[in-house]
N, C-alpha and C positions, 0 to 999 in steps of 0.2 A: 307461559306456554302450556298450551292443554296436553292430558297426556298423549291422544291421538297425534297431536303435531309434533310429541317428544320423539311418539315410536319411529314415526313416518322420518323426523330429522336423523335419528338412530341407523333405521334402515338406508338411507340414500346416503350417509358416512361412508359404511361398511362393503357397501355397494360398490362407490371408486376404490375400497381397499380389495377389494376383490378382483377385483383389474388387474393387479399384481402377485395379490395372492389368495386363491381359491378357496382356504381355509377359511376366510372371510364371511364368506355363504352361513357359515355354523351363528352369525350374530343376525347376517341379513335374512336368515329364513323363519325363526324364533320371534323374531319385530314385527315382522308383515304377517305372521301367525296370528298376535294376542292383537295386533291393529285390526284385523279385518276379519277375527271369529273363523279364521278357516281350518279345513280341516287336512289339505292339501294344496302344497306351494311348490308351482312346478317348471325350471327352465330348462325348454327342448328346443330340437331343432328337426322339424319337417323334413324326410326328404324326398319333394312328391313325385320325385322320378323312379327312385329306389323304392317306393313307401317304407320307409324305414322309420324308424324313431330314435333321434341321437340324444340321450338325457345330458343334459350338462349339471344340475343340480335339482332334483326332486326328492320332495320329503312327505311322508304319509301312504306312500305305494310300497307294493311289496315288490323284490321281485319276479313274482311267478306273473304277476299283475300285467307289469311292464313289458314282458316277454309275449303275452298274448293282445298288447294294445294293438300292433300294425294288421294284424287279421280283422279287427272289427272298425278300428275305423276309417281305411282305406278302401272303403265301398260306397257304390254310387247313393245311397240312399241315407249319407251323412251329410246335414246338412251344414255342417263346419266347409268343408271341401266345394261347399255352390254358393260361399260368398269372398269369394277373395275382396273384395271392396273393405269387408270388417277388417282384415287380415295383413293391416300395413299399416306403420311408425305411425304415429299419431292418433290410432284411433281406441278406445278404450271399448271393448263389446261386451255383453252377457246375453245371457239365453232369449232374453227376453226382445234384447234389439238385431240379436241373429234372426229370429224367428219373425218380428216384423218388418224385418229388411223382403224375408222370401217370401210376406203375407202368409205363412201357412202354420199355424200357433201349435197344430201336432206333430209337426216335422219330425222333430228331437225325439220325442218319444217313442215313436215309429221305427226312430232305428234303428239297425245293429247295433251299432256304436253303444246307446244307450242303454239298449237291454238286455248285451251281453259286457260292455267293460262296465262301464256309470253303474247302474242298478246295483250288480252284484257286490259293489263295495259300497253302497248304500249312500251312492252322491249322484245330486240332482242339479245341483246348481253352480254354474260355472261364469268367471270374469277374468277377462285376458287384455291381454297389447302383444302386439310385435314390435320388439325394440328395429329389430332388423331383418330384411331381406335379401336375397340375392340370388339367380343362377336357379332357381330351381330350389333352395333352401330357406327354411321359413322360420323363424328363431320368436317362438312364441314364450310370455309368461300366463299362466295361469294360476287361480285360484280357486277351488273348490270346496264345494258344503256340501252337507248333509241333508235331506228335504225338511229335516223341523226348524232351519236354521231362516230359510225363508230364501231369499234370488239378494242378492246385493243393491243397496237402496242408492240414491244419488250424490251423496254425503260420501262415501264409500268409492263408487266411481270416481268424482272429485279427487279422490286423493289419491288413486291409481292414477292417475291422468298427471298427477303431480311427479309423482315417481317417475312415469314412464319417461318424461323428457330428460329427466336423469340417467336412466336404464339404457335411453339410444346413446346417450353420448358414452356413457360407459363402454357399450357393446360395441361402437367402434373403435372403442383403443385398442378392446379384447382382438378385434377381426385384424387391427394394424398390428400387436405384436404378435400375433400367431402368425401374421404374415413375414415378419422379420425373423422370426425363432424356425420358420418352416425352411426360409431361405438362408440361417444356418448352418440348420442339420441337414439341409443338400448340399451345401459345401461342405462339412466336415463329412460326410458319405462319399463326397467324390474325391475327397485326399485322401481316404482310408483306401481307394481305388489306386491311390500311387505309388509303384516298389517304393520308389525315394522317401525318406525317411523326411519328414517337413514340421515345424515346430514355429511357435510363438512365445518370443520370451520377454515380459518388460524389461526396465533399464537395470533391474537388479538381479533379473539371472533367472526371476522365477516363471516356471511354467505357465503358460495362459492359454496353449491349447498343440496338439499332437495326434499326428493322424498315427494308426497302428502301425504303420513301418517305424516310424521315430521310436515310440514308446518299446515296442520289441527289441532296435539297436540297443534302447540304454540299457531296457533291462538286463542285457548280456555285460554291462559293465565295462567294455572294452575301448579304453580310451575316453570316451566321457559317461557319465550319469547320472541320474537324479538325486539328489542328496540335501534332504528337505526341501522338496520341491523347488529345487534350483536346478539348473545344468550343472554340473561340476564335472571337473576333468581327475582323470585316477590319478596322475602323478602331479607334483605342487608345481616343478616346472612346467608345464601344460596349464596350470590352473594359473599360474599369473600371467601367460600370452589368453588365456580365453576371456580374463577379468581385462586384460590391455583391452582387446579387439572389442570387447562390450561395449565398455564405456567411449571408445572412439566413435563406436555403430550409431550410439543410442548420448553423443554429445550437443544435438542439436546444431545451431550455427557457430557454435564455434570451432567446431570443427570440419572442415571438407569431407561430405560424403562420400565413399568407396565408388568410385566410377562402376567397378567390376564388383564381386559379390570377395569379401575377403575369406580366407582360408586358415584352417588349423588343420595337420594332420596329426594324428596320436595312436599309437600301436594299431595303424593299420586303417581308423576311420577315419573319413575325411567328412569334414565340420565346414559349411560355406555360413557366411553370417551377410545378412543384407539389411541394413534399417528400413522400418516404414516410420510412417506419419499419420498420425489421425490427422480426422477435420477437422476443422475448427469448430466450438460450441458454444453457445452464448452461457449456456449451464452447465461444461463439462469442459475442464481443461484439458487439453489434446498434451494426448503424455507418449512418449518417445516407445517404443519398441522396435524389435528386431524377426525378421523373419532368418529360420535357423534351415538350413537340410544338410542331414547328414545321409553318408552311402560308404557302402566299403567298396574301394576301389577294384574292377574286374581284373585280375591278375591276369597281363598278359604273357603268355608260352615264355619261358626265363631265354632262352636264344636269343627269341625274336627283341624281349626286353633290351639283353643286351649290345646287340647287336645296334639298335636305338641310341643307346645312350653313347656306344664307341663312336658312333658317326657323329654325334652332336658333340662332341664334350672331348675326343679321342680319350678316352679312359683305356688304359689296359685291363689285361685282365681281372688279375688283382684288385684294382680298384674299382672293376665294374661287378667283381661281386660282391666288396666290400658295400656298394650301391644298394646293388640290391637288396641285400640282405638289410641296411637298414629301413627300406620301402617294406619291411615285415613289421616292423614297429618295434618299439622298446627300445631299450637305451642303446649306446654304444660297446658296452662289455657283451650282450647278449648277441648283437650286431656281428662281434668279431668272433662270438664261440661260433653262428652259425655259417659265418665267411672262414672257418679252418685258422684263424692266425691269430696273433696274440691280443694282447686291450694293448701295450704299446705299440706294434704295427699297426693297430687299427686306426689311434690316433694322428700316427706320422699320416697313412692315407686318407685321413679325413681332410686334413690340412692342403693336401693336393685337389681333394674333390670341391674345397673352395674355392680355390683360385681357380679350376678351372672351367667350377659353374659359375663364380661371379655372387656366389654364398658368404652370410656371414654367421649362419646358425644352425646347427642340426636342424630343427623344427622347418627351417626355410629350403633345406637343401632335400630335407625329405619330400616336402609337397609341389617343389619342382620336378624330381624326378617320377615322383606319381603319373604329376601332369604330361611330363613329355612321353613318358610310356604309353599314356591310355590316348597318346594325340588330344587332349582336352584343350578347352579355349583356354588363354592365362586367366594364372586370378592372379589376383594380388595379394604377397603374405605379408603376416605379422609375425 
């Protein structure tokens, strides 16, 4: 293999590595340099509505250079701008066949363009493609010399031509995933739009993405939070119902999916957990996750609470503040300092508040009563 066709194989490698990762440019622009003697290697993008210039990778401009390009070449009297025919996938152009496309051989020199940008950094001679079009946007590569270096010979275009069918397939992955990574980050802009606190957790607890209400809850620590980037619950009993209800969420078929969204509450937050399902992929195993929201529940007027709960449940007094008190969160002892009465009367009244919610566990009798206070739809606990 000649070395022309090593640099050229070199460059269109780096090229699709660049698809991925932009760093990539730093080997693709070095290759196409010592291949083709130039002295500027440059991928922009038109925008002939705006006249702007959007660089994606140029090398050999400066930029005070680049800052004054859309003042001079955005004028009628540039002959780049009166051949759109040159200016589309497939075709490879230079000076020379711009010029005999418009029949007028002193076009270029004539212009702004030339004798206020080109000239004054001492470059005459230009070879381009456009990998891609669209909308009004024109996604041009260029190459540029020097005037002793001479116009690019056909040897030379050949092998731009060779690239360029490369460069378009490339540039439409770039335009497909800036389309997906766009339609991301407007999804994760419009969750960070939701009070609700919303999170994505794979089958192992760890974080995969959190709109700022989430991330603000945990960081307050209260009931669950992140602890090497996992959810974790503050107390070990909360942390073995939130590792249950995981692995139930995120069991696949072997286990019946939560009809309703299931439930943890824990000093006060209230945790909803609902599985999702990836697609299927012929190259990516669809792996199990869960979508999370948490919210602190709106404390309703303690009367009105009350008042709720004695009609549903007939609780007496006693035992509907013993209720409430524990819908504040924390354990049972702290429960019965803030209901006035002892950790043993607390316990006999818990005992009561089962039977006659139909409870068989603090954690379940607590996110019922949450629920019938704030009138919420049932979940289902764990």
């Amino acid at each position: 293999m000649s070395r022309p066709d090593v640099l050229l194989h070199r460059a269109t490698e780096a090229l699709y590595d660049a698809v991925i990762d932009p760093a990539a440019w730093d080997e693709v622009m070095p290759a196409l340099r010592t291949l083709f003697q130039s002295r500027v290697e440059a991928l922009y993008c038109l925008d002939l509505r705006a006249h702007t210039l959007r660089p994606v990778r140029i090398e050999g401009v400066e930029r005070a250079q680049l800052q004054r390009f859309s003042a001079s070449f955005y004028l009628p009297d540039n002959p780049c701008l009166q051949t759109p025919e040159l200016h589309r996938p497939g075709v490879v152009r230079t000076d020379e066949s711009m010029l005999a496309h418009l029949g007028d051989p002193g076009a270029l020199r004539r212009s702004t363009y030339f004798n206020e940008w080109l000239r004054p950094q001492d470059l005459a001679h230009t070879m381009g493609i456009t990998p891609w079009i669209q909308e009004g946007l024109v996604l041009n590569f260029s190459l540029l010399r020097e005037p002793g270096r001479g116009g690019f010979g056909m040897a030379e275009q050949r092998r731009l031509g060779q690239l360029a069918r490369h460069m378009e397939r490339a540039m439409r992955m770039v335009v497909k995933l800036d389309t997906l990574t766009q339609r991301c980050s407007d999804s994760t802009m419009a969750l960070d739009q939701v009070a609700q606190g919303m999170a994505v957790l794979d089958a192992h607890g760890a974080l995969l993405q959190a709109n700022r209400a989430a991330l603000q809850l945990l960081a307050r620590g209260k009931g669950f939070c992140l602890r090497g980037g996992r959810l974790a619950a503050r107390e070990p009993q909360d942390q073995a119902r939130l590792e249950a209800l995981l692995s139930a969420c995120t069991a696949g078929g072997t286990v019946p999916e939560p009809a309703q969204p299931a439930a943890l509450v824990a000093q006060g937050l209230v945790l909803q957990m609902t599985p999702l399902r990836s697609t299927r992929s012929v190259f990516v195993s669809p792996r199990a996750a869960v979508l999370v929201s948490l919210s602190e529940p709106l404390a309703p007027p303690v009367a009105q609470a009350r008042e709720t709960l004695t009609a549903l449940f007939g609780f007496t007094a006693a035992e509907a503040r013993l209720a409430l008190s524990l819908m504040d969160g924390g354990g049972l002892r702290e429960a019965a300092s803030r209901a006035r009465m002892s950790y043993a009367t607390a316990r006999w009244y818990l005992k009561i508040l089962f039977q006659k919610t139909g409870s068989t566990r603090q954690s379940e009798l607590t996110a019922l009563l949450v629920r019938v206070t704030q009138s919420a739809r049932p979940l289902q606990m764990h």
